[in-house]
C-alpha positions in Angstrom: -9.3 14.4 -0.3 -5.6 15.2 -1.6 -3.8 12.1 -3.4 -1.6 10.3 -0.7 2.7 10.6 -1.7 5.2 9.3 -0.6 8.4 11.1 0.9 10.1 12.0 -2.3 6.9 13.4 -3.4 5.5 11.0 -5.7 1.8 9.9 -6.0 1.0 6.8 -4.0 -0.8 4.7 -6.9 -2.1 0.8 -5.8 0.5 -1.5 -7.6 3.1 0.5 -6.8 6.2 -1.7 -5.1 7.2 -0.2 -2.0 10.0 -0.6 0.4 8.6 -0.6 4.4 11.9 -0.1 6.6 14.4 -2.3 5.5 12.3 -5.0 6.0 9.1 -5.7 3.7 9.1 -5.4 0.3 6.0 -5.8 -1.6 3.1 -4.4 -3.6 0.1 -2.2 -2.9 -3.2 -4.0 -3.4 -5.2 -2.0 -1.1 -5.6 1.6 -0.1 -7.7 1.9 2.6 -8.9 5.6 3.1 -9.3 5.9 -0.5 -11.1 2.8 -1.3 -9.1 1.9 -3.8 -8.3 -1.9 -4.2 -7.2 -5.1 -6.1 -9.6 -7.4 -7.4 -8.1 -10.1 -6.4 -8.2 -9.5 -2.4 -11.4 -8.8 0.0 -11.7 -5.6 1.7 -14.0 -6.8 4.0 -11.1 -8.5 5.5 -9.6 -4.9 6.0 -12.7 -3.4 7.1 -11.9 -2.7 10.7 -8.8 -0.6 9.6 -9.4 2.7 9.5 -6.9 4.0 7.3 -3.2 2.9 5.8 -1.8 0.1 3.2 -2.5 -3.1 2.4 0.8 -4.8 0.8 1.3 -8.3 -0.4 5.1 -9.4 -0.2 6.6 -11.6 -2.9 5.7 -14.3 -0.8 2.3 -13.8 -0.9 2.0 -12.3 2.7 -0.1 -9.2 3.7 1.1 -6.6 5.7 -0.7 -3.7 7.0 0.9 -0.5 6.8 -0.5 2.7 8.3 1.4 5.5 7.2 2.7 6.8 4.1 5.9 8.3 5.5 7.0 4.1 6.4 7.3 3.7 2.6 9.6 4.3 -0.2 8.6 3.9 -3.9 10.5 1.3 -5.1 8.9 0.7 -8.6 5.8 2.2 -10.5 2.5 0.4 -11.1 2.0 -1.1 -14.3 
């Protein structure tokens, strides 16, 4: 499977903040079709996605994104 990128080309890594529209803002704690996740949140509770982005807004809200192309790379992981 080829690493996911956004737009501008860049890898999509989990932590990364993203930009979805000019709407949500957040972090990525969970990448779905890549099993890659944070610690801190349960993927079981994801499990019926098939693919797509979890993000947690600043607010502590998740948000389900599905496709790469919605976000922008705001800042870089950690």
């Amino acid at each position: 499977m080829t690493a996911p990128c956004y737009s501008c080309g860049e890898q999509i890594r989990l932590g990364d903040i993203v930009g979805v529209g000019y709407v949500i803002f957040g972090k990525i704690v969970y990448m779905i079709e890549h099993g890659e996740y944070s610690d801190a949140f349960r993927t079981d509770d994801w499990a019926h996605l098939d693919c797509g982005y979890v993000i947690q807004t600043a607010e502590g809200a998740l948000f389900h994104c599905a496709h790469e192309a919605e976000m922008a790379l705001l800042d870089r992981a950690n």
